[in-house]
Structures are given as structure tokens and as C-alpha cells.
N, C-alpha and C positions, 0 to 999 in steps of 0.2 A: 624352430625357435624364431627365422627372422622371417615366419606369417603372422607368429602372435604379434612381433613389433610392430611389424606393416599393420595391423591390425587395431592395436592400441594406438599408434600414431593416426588412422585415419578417424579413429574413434575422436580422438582429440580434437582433429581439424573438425569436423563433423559438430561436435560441441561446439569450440569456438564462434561458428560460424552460426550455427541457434543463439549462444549469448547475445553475438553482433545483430541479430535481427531482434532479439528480444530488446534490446537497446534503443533500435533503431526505430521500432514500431511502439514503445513508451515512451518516444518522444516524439511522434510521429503530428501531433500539434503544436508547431511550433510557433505557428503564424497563422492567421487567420485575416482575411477583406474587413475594411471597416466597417461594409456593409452587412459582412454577416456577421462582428463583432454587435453592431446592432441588434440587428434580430436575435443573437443567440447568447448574450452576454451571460443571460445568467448559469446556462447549460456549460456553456466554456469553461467557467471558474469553478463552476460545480464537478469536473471531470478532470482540474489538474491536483495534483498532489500539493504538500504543503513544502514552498521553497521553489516549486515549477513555475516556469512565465512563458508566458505566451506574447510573441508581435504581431501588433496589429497595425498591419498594412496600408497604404491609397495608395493605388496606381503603383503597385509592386515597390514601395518605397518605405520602409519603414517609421511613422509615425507615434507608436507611445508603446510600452511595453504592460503588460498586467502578471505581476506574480501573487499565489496564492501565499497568505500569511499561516507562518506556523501559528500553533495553539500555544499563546501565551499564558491563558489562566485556566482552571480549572473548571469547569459548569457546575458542583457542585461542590459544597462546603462538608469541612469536618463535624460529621456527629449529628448531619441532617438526616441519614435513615434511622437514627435512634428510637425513633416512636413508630417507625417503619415493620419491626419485627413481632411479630403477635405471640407464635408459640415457638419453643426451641424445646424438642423431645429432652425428657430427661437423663434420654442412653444416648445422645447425639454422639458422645465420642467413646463411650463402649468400642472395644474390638468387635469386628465383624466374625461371623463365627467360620466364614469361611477361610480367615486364618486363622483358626486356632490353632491347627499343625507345626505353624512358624513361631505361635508365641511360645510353645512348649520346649 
């Protein structure tokens, strides 16, 4: 009994210790040179999640922050693929006969 424990408990540690890296390496840009903020601005913002910010450095001093804005609206409107749809089969929502067994 206390190998399973030992066992379950290193499993734990074991875990723990992958979430702290998964953590750790999803945030692993946290800062970037203003120089290669420069060059790479648009790759930067394109690679953080929405609500993530990145600082952007001179001479290891922190200078301005950039964070990615969540999706305030929609890109698409209600009832704009309307004319979008050409045919809809007549049996589209017919049971499938692979359950007929269940519907019986």
C-alpha cells in the first residue's frame, strides 16, 4: 500500500512540476530589446494571446508595455450567411439508420 502512495504522490510532484513549466515556457516572452521589438513587432503581437503583454526594453530598463486586446466585436453579422446556403437535403434531419436499433 505505501508503494502505491509513494507512487501517486511522485506522480503528483511529477505533474506539478510539467504544469510549472508549461507556465513558465507560455510565458516565456515576456520582454523583448526595443531593437527587436523593431524588427519583429508584428510577429510579437501576432504570437501573444489576448489579455498577454509583453515589455519592451532599452538597455535592460523597461520602457513601454504592449498587450494584445481581447475581441471586442464580432467580424461577422446576424443573418449574413443567409443567401450563403444553396441546397439543404430534404432528409437532412431523418435518423440515421445506423440507429435504428436505439430508436425502437
Amino acid at each position: 500500500m505505501r508503494g502505491i502512495i509513494s507512487s501517486i504522490m511522485e506522480a503528483g510532484r511529477i505533474l506539478s512540476a510539467f504544469q510549472t513549466f508549461q507556465a513558465l515556457e507560455s510565458h516565456a516572452m515576456t520582454s523583448v530589446t526595443i531593437e527587436e521589438a523593431q524588427r519583429k513587432l508584428p510577429d510579437i503581437v501576432r504570437q501573444l494571446q489576448p489579455g498577454e503583454e509583453v515589455t519592451i526594453t532599452d538597455h535592460e530598463r523597461p520602457v513601454a508595455q504592449v498587450r494584445k486586446a481581447t475581441q471586442t466585436s464580432w467580424s461577422c453579422k446576424a443573418g449574413s450567411a443567409k443567401q450563403s446556403i444553396l441546397r439543404i437535403a430534404p432528409d437532412f434531419d431523418a435518423p440515421l439508420d445506423e440507429f435504428q436499433e436505439y430508436m425502437e
